[in-house]
mmCIF file of the C-alpha atoms, coordinates in Angstrom:
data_MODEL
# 
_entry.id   MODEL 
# 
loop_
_atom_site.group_PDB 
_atom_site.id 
_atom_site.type_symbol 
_atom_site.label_atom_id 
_atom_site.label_alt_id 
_atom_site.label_comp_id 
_atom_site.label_asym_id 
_atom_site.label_entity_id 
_atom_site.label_seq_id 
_atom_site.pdbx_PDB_ins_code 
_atom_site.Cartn_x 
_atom_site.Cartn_y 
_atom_site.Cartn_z 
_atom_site.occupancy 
_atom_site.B_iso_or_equiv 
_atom_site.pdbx_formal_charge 
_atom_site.auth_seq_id 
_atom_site.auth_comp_id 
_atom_site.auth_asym_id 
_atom_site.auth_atom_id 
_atom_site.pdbx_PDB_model_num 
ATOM 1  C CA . UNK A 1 1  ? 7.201  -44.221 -16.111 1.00 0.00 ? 1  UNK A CA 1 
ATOM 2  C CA . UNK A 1 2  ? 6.406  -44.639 -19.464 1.00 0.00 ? 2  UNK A CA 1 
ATOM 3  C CA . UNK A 1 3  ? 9.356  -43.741 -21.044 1.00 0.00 ? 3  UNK A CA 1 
ATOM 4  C CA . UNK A 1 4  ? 11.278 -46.179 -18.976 1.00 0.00 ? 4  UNK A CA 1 
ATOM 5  C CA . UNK A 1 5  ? 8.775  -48.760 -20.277 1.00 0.00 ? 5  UNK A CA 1 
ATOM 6  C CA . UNK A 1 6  ? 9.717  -48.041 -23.540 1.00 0.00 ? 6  UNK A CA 1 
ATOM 7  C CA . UNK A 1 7  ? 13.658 -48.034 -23.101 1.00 0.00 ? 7  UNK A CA 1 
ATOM 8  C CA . UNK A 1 8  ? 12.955 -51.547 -21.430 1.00 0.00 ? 8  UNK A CA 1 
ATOM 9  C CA . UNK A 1 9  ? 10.945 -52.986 -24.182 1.00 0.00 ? 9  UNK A CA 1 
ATOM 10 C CA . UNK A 1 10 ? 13.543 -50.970 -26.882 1.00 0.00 ? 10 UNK A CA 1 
ATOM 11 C CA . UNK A 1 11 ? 16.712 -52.971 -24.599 1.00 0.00 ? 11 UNK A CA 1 
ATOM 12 C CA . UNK A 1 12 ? 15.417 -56.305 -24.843 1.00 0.00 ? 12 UNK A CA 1 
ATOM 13 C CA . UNK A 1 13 ? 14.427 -56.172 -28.431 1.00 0.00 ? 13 UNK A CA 1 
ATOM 14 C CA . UNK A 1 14 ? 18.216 -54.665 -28.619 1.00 0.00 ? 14 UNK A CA 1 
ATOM 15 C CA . UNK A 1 15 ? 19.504 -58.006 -27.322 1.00 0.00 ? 15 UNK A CA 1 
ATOM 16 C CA . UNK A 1 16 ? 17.970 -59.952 -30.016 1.00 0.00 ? 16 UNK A CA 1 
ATOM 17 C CA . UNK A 1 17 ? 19.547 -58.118 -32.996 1.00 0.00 ? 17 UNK A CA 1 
ATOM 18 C CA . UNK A 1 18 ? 22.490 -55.688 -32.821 1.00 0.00 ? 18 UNK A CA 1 
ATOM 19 C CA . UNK A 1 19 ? 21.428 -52.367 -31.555 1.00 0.00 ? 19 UNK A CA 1 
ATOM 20 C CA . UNK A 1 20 ? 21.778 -49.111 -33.722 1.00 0.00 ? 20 UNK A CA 1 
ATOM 21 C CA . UNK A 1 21 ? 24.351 -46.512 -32.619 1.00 0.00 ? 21 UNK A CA 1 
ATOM 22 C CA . UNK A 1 22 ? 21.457 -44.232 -31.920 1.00 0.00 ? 22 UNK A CA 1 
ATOM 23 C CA . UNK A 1 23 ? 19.536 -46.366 -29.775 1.00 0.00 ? 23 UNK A CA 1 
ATOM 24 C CA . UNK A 1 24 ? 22.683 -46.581 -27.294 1.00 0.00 ? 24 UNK A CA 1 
ATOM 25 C CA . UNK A 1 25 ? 23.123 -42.855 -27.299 1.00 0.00 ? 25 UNK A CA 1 
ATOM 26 C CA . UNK A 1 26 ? 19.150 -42.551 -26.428 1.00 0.00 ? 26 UNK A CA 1 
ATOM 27 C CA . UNK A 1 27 ? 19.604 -45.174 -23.924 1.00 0.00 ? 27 UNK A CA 1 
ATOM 28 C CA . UNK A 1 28 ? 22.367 -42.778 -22.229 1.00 0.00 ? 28 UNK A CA 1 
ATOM 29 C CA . UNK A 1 29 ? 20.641 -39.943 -22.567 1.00 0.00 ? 29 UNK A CA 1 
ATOM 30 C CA . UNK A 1 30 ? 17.502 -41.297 -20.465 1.00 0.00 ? 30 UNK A CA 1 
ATOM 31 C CA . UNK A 1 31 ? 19.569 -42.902 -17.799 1.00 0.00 ? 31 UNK A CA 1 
ATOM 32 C CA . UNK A 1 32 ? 21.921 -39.201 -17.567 1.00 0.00 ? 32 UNK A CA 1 
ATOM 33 C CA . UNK A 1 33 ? 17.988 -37.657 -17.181 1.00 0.00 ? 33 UNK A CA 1 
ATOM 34 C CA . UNK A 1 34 ? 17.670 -40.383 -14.333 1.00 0.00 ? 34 UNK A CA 1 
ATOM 35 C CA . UNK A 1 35 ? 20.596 -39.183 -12.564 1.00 0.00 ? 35 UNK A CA 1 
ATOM 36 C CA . UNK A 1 36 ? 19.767 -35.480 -12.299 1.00 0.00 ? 36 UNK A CA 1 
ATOM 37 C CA . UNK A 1 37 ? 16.678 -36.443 -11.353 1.00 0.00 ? 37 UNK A CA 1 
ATOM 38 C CA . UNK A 1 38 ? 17.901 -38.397 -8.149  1.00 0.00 ? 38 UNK A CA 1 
ATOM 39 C CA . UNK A 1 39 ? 16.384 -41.824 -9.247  1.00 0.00 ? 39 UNK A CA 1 
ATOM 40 C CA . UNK A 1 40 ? 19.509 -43.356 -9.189  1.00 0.00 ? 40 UNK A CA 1 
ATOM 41 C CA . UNK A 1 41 ? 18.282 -46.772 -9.188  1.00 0.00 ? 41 UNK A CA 1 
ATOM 42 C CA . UNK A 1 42 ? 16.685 -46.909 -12.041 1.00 0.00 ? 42 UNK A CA 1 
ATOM 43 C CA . UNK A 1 43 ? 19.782 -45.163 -13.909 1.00 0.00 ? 43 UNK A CA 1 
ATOM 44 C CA . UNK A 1 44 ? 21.808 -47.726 -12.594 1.00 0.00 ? 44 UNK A CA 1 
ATOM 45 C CA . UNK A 1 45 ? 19.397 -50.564 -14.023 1.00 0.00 ? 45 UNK A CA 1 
ATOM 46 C CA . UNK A 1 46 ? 19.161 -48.789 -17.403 1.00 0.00 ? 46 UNK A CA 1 
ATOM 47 C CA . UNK A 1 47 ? 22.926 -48.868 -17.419 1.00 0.00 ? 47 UNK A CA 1 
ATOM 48 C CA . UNK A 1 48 ? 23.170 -51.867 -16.219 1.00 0.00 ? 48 UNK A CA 1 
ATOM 49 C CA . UNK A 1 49 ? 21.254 -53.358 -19.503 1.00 0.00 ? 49 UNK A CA 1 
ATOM 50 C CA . UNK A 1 50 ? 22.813 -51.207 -21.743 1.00 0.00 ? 50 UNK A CA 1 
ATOM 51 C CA . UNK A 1 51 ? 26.445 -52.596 -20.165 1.00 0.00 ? 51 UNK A CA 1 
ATOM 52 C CA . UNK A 1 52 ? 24.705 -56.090 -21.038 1.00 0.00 ? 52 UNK A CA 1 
ATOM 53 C CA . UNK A 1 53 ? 24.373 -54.958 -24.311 1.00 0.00 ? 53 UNK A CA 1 
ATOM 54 C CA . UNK A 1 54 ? 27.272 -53.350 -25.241 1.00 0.00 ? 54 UNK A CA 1 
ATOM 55 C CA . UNK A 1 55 ? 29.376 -56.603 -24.046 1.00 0.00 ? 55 UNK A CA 1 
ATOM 56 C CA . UNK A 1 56 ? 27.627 -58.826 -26.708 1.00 0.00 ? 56 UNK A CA 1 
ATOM 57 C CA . UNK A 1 57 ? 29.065 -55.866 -29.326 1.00 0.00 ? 57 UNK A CA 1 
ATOM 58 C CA . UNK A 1 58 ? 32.631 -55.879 -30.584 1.00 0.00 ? 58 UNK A CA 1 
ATOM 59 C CA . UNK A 1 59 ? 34.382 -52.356 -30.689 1.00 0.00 ? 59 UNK A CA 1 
ATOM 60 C CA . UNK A 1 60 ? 31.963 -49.438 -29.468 1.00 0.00 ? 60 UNK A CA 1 
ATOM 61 C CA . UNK A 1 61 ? 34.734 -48.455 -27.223 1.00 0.00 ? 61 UNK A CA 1 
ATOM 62 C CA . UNK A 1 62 ? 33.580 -44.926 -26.209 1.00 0.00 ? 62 UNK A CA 1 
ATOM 63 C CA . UNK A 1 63 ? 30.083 -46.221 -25.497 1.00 0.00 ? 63 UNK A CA 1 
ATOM 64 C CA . UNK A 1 64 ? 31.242 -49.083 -23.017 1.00 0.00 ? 64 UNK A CA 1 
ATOM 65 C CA . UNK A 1 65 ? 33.771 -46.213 -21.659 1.00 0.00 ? 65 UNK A CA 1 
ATOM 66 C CA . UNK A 1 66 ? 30.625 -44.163 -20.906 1.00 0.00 ? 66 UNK A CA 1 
ATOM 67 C CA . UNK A 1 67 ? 28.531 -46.301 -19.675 1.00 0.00 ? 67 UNK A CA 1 
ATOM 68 C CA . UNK A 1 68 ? 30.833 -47.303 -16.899 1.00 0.00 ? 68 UNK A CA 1 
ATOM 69 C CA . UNK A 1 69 ? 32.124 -44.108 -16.324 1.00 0.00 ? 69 UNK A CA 1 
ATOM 70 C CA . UNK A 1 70 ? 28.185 -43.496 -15.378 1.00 0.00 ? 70 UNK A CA 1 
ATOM 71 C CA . UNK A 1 71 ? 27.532 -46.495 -13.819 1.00 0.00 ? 71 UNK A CA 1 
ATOM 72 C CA . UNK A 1 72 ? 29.817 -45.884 -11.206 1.00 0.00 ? 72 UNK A CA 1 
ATOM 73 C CA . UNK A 1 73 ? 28.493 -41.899 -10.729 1.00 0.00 ? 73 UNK A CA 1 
ATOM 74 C CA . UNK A 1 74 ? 24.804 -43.576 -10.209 1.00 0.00 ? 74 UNK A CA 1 
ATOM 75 C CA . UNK A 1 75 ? 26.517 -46.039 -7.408  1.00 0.00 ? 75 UNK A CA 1 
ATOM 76 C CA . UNK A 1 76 ? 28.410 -42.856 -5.863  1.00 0.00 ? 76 UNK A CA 1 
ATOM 77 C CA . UNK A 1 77 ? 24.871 -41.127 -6.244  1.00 0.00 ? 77 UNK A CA 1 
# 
């Protein structure tokens, strides 16, 4: 629980200011952990804000690619 508090807080400070490749990649990382642990809604609203995110960004191609790409899996899950 906490560690979803803390991607939260880490996501909207993210909006403010352009986020740091590394941050994304965390982001991912937590909301894959989500999945395989069958708490597919909160995946999905981790993705969902890191989607957000990613649209304010230009380029970052293969991150927007893989968030989708596991966006949809967490729907199908």
């Amino acid at each position: 629980m906490l560690g979803i508090v803390f991607v939260l807080l880490t996501t909207v400070q993210a909006a403010a200011q352009p986020a740091p490749q590394d941050e994304v990649k965390d982001a991912l990382a937590h909301a894959e952990a989500l999945y395989y642990a069958a708490r597919f809604s909160d995946s999905i609203a981790l993705l969902a804000r890191i989607d957000d995110l990613l649209k304010t960004q230009p380029g970052k191609q293969p991150e927007k690619i893989d968030t989708k790409l596991r966006l949809a899996l967490a729907h199908i899950g």
